[in-house]
N, C-alpha and C positions, 0 to 999 in steps of 0.2 A: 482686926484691921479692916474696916469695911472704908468704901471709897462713897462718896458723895457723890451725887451727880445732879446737876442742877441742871432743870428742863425749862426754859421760857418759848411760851406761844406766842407769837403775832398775828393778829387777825386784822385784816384790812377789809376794806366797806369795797365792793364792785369798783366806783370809781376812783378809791387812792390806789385799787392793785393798777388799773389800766394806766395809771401815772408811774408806775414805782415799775412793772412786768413786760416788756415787750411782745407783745400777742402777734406780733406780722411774720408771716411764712419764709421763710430764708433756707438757703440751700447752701450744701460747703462747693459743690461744683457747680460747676457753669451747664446751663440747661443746653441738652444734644438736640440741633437739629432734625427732624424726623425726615427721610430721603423718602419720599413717594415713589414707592417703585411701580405702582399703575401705567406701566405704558401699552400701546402697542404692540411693540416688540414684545415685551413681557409677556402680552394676552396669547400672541401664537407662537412664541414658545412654548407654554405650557397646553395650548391646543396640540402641537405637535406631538407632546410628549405623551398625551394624554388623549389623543385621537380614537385609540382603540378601544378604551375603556368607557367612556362615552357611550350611553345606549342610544342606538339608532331613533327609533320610537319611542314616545311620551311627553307632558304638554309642557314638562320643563325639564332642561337640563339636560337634552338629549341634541340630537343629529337633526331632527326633524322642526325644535324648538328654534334653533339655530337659523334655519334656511328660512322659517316662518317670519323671524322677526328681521332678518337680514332683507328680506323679501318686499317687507317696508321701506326699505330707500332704494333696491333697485328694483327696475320694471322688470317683472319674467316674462309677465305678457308680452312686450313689444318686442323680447328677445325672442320668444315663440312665434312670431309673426313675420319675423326676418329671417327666420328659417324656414317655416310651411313652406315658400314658393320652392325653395330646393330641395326637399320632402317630396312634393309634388312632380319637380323632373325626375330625380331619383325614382321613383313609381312609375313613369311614365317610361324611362328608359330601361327598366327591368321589365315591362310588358312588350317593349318592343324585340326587347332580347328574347325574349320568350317567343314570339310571334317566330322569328326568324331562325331560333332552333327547331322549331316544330319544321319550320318549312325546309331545314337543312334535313331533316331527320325523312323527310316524304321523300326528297331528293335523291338519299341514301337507299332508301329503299326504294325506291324504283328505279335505280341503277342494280342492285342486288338482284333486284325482279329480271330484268331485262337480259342482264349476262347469264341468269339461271335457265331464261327460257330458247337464249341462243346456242348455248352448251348441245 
């Protein structure tokens, strides 16, 4: 008892399949929005979290990278210039402090001097 089986081929020419086949891309769902999560917030969050691990030194990707290129939109220069002049009283009034403990200190000692030699 053998069973028969009949096979027929179809072969189509390029342009009867592209008539007869739907070749165009289709999806059963509906395409998901992709959320850009690039924000700022996002960037120093993850600086925060990740601050320590960060190497200080090197020409990318570190601490130093960081301030080099951030250094480009702000001035450091003219923020170093608006502080020299208070750098400079600062200096100015540690040398006078200095100037006027020495001369507290001659004071002291020659009041020391003085009651040692009235004794």
């Amino acid at each position: 008892m053998a069973n028969e089986i009949n096979i027929h081929k179809t072969v189509l020419k390029k342009d009867e399949f592209d008539k007869v086949v739907d070749t165009s891309f289709t999806t059963f769902i509906d395409p998901i929005a992709e959320v850009n999560t690039d924000t700022v917030e996002e960037l120093f969050r993850l600086y925060s979290k990740l601050y320590y691990e960060i190497p200080i030194e090197g020409t990318t990707q570190s601490h130093t990278h960081l301030v080099q290129e951030s250094s480009k939109l702000v001035n450091l220069e003219k923020d170093l210039t608006d502080v020299q002049p208070l750098l400079d009283e600062i200096s100015e009034l540690r040398e006078r402090l200095l100037v006027i403990n020495q001369e507290m200190i001659e004071i002291q000692t020659q009041a020391i001097t003085d009651a040692a030699n009235n004794v």
